[in-house]
Every structure is written in C-alpha cells, then in structure tokens.
C-alpha angles and dihedrals in degrees: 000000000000108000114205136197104225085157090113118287099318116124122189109244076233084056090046099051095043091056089054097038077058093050093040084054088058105273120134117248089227081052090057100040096059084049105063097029087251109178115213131049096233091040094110086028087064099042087053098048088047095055083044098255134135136218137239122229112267109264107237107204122205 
C-alpha cells in the first residue's frame, strides 16, 4: 500500500530518504513522484541537493 502526505507540503526526513534510497536503486524521479503523490517537479531534485547529492539524467525509453 502507497502511503501518501496530503497534510499540506510536509514531507518526514524517513519519508525523504526513502524516496531517494528508491531513486538511487533506478527508479525516475517522475516514477516516484506519481507515485507518492509527491507535488512539485524539483521536489526530489531539491532533497537530493540538500543531503549533497546529485542526480542522474531521466532515462527516456522507446
């Protein structure tokens, strides 16, 4: 079951880092964020700047 944070835009540092151990493992961040529910289209971008990390270029498949 997904659970989602619709309690305004805070989001748990768990939640956080869940979200980037998930996008460190290979899923998209536009993947993810559908998947959460998560608003925004940096949203990810912005939790992975602030812990220092960087991102990968979104994977198009044909």
């Amino acid at each position: 079951m997904t659970r989602t944070y619709k309690e305004g835009r805070f989001y748990p540092d768990s939640f956080k880092d869940q979200v980037i151990r998930e996008y460190q493992s290979g899923y998209s961040m536009n993947y993810l964020r559908h998947k959460y529910e998560i608003k925004g289209s940096d949203t990810i971008r912005k939790w992975l700047h602030a812990k220092g990390l960087r991102t990968f270029p979104e994977r198009t498949i044909l």
